[in-house]
C-alpha positions as CSV (number, residue, x, y, z in Angstrom):
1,X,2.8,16.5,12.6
2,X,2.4,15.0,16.1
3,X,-1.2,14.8,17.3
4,X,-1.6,16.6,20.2
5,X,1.3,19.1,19.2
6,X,-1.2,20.0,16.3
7,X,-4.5,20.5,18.2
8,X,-2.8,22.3,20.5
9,X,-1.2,24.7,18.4
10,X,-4.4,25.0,15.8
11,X,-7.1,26.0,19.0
12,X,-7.6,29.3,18.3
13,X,-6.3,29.8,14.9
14,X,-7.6,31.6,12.0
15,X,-8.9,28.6,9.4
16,X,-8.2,27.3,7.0
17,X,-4.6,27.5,7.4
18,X,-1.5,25.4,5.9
19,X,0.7,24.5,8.3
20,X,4.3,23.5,7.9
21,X,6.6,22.0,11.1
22,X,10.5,23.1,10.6
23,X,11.4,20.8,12.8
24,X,10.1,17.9,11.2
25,X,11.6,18.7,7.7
26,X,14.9,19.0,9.3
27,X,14.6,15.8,10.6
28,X,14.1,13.8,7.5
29,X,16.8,15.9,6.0
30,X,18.8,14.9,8.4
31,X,18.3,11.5,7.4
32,X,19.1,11.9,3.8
33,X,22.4,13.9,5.0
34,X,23.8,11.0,7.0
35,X,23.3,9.1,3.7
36,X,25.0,11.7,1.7
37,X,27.9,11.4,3.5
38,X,28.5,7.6,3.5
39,X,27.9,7.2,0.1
40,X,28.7,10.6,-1.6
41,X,25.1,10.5,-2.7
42,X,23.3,14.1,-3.8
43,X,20.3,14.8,-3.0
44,X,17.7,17.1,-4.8
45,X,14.3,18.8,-3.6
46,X,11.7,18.7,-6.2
47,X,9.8,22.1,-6.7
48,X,6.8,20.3,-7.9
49,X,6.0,18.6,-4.6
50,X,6.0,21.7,-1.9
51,X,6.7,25.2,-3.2
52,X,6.5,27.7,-0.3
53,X,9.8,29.9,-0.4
54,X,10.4,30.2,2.9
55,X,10.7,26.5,3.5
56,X,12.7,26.3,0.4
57,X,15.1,28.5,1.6
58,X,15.6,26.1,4.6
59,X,15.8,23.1,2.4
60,X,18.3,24.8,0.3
61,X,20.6,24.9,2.9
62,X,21.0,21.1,3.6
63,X,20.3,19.7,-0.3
64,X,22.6,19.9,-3.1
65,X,20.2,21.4,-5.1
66,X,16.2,21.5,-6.4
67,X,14.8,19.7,-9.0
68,X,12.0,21.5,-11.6
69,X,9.7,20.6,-14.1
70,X,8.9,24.4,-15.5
71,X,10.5,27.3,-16.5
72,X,9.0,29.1,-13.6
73,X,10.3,26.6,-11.3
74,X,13.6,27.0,-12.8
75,X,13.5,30.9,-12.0
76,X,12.1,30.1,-8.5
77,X,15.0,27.6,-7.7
78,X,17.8,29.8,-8.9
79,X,16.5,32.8,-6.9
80,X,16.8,30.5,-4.4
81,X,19.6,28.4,-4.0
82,X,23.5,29.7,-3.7
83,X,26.0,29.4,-5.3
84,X,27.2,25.8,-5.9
85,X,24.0,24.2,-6.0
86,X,22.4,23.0,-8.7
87,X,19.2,23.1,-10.6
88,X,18.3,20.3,-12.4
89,X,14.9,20.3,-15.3
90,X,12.8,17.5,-16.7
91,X,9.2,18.1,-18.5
92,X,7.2,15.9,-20.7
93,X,7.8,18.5,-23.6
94,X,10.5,21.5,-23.6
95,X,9.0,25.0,-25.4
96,X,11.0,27.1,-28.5
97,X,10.6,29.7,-26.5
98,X,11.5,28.9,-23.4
99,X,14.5,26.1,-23.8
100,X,17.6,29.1,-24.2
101,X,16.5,31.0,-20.6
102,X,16.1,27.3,-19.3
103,X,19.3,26.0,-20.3
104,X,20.4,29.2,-18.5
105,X,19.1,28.2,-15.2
106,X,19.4,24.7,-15.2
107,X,22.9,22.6,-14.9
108,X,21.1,19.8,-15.9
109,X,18.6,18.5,-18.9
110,X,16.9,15.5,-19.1
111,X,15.2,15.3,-22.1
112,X,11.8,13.1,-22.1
113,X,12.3,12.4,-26.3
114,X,14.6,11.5,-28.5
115,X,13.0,14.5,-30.9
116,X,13.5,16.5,-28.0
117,X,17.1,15.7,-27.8
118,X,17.7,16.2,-31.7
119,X,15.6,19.3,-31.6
120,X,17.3,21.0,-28.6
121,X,20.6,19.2,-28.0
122,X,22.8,22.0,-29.5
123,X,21.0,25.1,-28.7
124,X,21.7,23.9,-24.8
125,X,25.1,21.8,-24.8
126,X,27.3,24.8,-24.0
127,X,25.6,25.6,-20.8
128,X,24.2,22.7,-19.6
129,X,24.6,19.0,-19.0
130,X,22.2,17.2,-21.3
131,X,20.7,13.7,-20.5
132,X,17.6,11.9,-21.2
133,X,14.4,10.6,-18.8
134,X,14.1,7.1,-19.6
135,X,11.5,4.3,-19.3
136,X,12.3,1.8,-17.8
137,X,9.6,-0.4,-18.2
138,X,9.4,-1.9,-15.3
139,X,6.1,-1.4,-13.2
140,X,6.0,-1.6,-9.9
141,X,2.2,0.3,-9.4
142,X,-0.7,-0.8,-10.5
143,X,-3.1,2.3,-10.6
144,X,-1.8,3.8,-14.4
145,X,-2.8,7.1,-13.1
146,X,0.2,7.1,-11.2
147,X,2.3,5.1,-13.2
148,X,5.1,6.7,-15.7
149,X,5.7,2.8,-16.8
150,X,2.4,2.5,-18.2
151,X,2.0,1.0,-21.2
152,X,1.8,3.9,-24.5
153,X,3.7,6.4,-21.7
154,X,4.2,9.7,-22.2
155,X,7.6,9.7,-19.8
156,X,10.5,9.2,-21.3
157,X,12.5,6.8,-23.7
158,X,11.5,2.8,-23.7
159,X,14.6,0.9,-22.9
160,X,13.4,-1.1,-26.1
161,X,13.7,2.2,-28.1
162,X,17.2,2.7,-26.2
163,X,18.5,-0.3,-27.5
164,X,17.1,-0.5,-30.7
165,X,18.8,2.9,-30.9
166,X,22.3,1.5,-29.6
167,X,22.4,-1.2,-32.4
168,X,21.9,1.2,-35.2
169,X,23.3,4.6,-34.2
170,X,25.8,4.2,-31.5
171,X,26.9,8.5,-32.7
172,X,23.9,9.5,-30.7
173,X,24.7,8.2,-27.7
174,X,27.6,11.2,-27.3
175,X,25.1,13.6,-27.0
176,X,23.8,11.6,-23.5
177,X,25.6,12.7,-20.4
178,X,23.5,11.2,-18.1
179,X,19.7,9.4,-17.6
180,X,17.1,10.3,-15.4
181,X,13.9,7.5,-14.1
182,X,11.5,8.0,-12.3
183,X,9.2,5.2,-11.7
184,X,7.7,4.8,-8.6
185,X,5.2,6.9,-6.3
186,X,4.6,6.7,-2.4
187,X,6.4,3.6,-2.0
188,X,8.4,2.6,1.1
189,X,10.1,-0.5,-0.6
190,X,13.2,1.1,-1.9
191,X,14.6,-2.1,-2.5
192,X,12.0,-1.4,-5.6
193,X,14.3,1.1,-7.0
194,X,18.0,-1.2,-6.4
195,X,15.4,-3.7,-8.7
196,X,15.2,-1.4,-11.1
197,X,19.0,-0.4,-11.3
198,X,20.1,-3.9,-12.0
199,X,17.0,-4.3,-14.7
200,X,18.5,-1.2,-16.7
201,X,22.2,-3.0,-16.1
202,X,21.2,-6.1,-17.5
203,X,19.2,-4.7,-20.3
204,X,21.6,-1.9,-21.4
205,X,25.0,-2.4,-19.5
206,X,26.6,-0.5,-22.3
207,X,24.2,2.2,-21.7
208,X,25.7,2.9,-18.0
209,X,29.2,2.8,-19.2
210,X,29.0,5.6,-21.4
211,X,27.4,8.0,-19.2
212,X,28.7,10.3,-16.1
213,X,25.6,11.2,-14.0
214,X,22.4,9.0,-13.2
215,X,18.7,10.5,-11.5
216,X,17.2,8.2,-9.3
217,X,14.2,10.2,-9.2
218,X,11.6,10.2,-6.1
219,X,8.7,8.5,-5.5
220,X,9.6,6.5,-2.1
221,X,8.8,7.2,1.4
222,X,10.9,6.4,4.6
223,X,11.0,7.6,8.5
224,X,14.6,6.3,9.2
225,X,18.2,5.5,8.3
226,X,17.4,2.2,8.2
227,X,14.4,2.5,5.7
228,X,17.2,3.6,3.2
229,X,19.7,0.7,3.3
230,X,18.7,-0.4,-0.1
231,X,19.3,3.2,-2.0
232,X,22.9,3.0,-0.4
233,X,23.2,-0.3,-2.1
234,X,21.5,1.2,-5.2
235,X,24.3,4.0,-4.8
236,X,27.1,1.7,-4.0
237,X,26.5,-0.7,-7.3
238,X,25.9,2.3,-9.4
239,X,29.9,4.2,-8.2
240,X,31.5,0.8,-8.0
241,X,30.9,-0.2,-11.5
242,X,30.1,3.1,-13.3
243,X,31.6,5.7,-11.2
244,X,29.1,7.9,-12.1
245,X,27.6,10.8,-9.7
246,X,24.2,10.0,-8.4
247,X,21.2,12.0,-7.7
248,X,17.9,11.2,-5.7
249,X,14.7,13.6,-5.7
250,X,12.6,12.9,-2.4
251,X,9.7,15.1,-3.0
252,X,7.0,13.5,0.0
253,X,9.3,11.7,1.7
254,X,10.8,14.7,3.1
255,X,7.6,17.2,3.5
256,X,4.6,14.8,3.6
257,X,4.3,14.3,7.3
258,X,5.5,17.6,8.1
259,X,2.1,19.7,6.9
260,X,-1.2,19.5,7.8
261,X,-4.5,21.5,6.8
262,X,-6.2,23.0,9.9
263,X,-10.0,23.6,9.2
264,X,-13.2,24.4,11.2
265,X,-17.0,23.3,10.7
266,X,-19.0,26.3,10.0
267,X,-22.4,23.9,9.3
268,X,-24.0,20.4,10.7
269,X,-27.2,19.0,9.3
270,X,-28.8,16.1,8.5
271,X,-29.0,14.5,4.7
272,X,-30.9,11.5,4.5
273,X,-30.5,10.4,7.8
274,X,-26.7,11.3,7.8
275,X,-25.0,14.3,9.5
276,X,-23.4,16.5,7.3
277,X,-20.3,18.9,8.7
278,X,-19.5,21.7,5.9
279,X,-15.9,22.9,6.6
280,X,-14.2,26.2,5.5
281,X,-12.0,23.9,3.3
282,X,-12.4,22.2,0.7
283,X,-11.2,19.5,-1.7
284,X,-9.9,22.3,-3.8
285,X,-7.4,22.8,-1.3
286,X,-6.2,19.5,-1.3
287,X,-6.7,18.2,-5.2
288,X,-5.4,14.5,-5.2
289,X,-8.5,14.3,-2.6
290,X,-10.9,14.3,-5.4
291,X,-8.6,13.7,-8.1
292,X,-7.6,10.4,-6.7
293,X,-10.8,9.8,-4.3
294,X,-8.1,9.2,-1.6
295,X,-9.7,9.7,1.8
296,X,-7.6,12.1,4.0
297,X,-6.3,11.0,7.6
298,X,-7.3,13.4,10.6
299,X,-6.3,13.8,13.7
300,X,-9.3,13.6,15.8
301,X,-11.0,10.5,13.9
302,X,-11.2,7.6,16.5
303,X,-12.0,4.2,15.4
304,X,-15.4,2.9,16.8
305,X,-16.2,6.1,18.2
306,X,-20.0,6.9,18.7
307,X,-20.4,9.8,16.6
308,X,-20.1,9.9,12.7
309,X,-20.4,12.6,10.4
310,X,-19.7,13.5,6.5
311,X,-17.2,15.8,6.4
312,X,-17.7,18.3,3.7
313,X,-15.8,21.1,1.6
314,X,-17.0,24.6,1.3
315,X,-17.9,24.9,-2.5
316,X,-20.9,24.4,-4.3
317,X,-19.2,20.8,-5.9
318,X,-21.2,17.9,-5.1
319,X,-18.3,15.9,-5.1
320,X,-16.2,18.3,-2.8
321,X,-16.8,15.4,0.2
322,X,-13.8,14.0,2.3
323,X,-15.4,10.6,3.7
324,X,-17.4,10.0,6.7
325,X,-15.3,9.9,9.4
326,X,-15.9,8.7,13.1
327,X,-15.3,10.2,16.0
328,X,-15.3,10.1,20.4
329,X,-17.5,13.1,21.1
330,X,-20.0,15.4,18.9
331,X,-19.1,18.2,16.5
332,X,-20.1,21.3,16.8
333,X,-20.0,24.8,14.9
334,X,-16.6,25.7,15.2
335,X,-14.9,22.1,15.8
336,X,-11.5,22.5,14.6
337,X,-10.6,19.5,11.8
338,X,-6.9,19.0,11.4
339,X,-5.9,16.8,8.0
340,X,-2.6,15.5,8.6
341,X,0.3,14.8,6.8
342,X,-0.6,17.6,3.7
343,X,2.7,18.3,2.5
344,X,2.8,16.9,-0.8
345,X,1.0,18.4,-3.7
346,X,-1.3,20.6,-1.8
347,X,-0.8,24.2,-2.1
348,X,0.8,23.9,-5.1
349,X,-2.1,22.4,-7.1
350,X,-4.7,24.2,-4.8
351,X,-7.2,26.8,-6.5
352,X,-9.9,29.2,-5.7
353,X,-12.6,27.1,-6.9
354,X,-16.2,29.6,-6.4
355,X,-14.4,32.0,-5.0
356,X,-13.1,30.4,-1.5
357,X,-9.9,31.4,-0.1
358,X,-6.8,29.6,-0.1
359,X,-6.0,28.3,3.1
360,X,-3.3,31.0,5.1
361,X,0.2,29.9,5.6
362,X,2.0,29.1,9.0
363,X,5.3,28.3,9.5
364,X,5.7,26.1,12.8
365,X,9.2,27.3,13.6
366,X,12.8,25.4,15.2
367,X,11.5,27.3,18.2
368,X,8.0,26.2,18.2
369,X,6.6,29.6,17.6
370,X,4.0,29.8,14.8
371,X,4.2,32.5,12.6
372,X,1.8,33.6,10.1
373,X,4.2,33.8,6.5
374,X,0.8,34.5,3.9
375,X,-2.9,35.6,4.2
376,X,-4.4,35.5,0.8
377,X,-6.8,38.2,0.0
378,X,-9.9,39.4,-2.5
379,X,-6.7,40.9,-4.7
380,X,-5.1,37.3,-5.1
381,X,-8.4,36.3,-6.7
382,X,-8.7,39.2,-8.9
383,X,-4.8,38.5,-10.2
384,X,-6.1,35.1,-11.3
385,X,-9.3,36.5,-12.9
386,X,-7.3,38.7,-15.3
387,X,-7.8,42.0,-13.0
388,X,-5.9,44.3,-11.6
389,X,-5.4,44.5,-7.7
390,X,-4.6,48.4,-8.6
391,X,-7.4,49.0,-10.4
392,X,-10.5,50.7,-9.5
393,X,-13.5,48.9,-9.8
């Protein structure tokens, strides 16, 4: 979200709060459509990035269909889309009790075993398209917490198992229909992924030959048309020699910029000859923060500026610390903090760590109205504890 658009809008606002810009959504889907239509390209939100339903509902209109990795994100994206679109699944491990109301909800299967295939393959054929999550073993990141082409990884089939497979038991191929991969994460070199299309081709060309539909997965980031030039070419090679349908799955790339987490400081002091500012947020709010120890960008840092200070998260955590962070003129109680470009994997991995409330949810409309869509109350915590919100206590 823009700057001073943000700041603006966040003034006198309630905190913590989510916030989540229409407009700028729209935008990148707009993007992605252009590209749909030159190169018959579908496109695929995945559930596991950015849940809120109201935003889903407007990203079901423009997107072919969602992508999950859970039953309950299969429910959620079939109460949500219309009819036509399509729900597509993928989890490291299906469950015997959940793979017949799955294969029910979902038009498409990728499998991430070859057990999982024998195991489930004919309980799920009649309703659903089944295909396999593949490895392609190809690494393009270097951090192996991020990585599905690690080495011993849990995602999906090894090309060398693949073709070891093809030599010896060519019969099981028939149960394939299609493959998904997904191998990369917040990259904006796509020409990564037309790399990886060509090192499947030259590995397994048979492999592409037999099937009908291919995943491209997410993982990549872009801000224009231009940025995408190399999945078009990735799309063109695949429907020009294999005539298969394509799918992609951009998951940040469409709702990372569009969200930030708007925060206040409710304490300063000094530690050690530091200033601390405690905000009513915390890392908790924003996981890969501490998972990851990525420092977050905010809007009112300034480089060089005079003034420094320790932002920190409301729980008792130690570790629930953002950075130290610089800035043009002093804090104060009350100092609004805005931490841009939350979209991705916030809210939906966010918890209620000591107690603290989840941050309340805005929508920043098409016609720049902000409208309050969730407050989360004591009863939302008691749910999660095992109560009862209609319980007396």
């Amino acid at each position: 979200m823009d700057k001073i658009n943000v700041i603006n809008i966040i003034s006198d606002l309630h905190t913590p709060a989510f916030i989540y810009d229409e407009n700028i959504i729209l935008k990148k889907l707009g993007i992605l459509s252009n590209l749909r239509e030159e190169s018959r390209l579908k496109i695929l939100f995945p559930l596991k990035t950015f849940s809120l339903t109201n935003a889903l509902y407007l990203i079901a209109s423009i997107v072919n269909g969602f992508s999950a990795s859970s039953l309950f994100e299969a429910k959620l994206a079939r109460d949500i889309l219309t009819q036509g679109k399509t729900v597509h699944i993928t989890t490291p491990a299906f469950r015997n009790d959940e793979i017949r109301d799955i294969s029910f909800l979902c038009d498409y299967i990728s499998f991430n075993s070859l057990s999982q295939v024998k195991k489930f393959y004919y309980q799920v054929v009649e309703q659903a398209n089944c295909g396999i999550r593949i490895n392609t073993q190809l690494s393009f990141i270097k951090d192996d917490r991020y990585n599905p082409c690690r080495k011993h990884s849990k995602l999906g089939v090894s090309l060398d198992e693949l073709r070891e497979l093809w030599k010896n038991n060519k019969k099981f191929f028939k149960k394939i229909g299609g493959i998904l991969f997904h191998t990369n994460c917040e990259s904006e070199n796509i020409n990564q992924l037309l790399e990886t299309i060509k090192h499947i081709d030259k590995t397994l060309p048979e492999f592409f030959a037999k099937i009908n539909w291919v995943n491209l997965g997410g993982g990549y980031l872009f801000n224009s048309k231009k940025d995408l030039a190399p999945l078009k070419e990735a799309v063109n090679f695949l429907k020009s020699k294999y005539d298969v349908e394509v799918f992609f799955e951009p998951g940040k790339g469409v709702v990372g910029e569009a969200c930030c987490i708007a925060s206040s400081v409710v304490d300063i002091f000094n530690s050690d000859g530091k200033d601390i500012a405690v905000l009513d947020t915390s890392v908790n709010h924003m996981p890969e923060v501490f998972e990851y120890q990525v420092r977050p960008e905010i809007a009112q840092e300034s480089t060089g500026g005079k003034y420094k200070y320790i932002l920190a998260g409301a729980t008792c955590l130690a570790g629930d610390v953002f950075g130290e962070y610089q800035f043009a003129r002093p804090l104060a109680v009350g100092s609004k903090i805005i931490f841009k470009t939350m979209g991705a994997y916030t809210l939906v991995k966010a918890h209620m760590f000591n107690g603290v409330n989840l941050p309340a949810i805005y929508a920043y409309t098409q016609k720049e109205k902000l409208e309050l869509e969730k407050q989360f109350e004591y009863e939302d915590f008691l749910i999660k504890c095992g109560g009862d919100k209609y319980a007396t206590l």
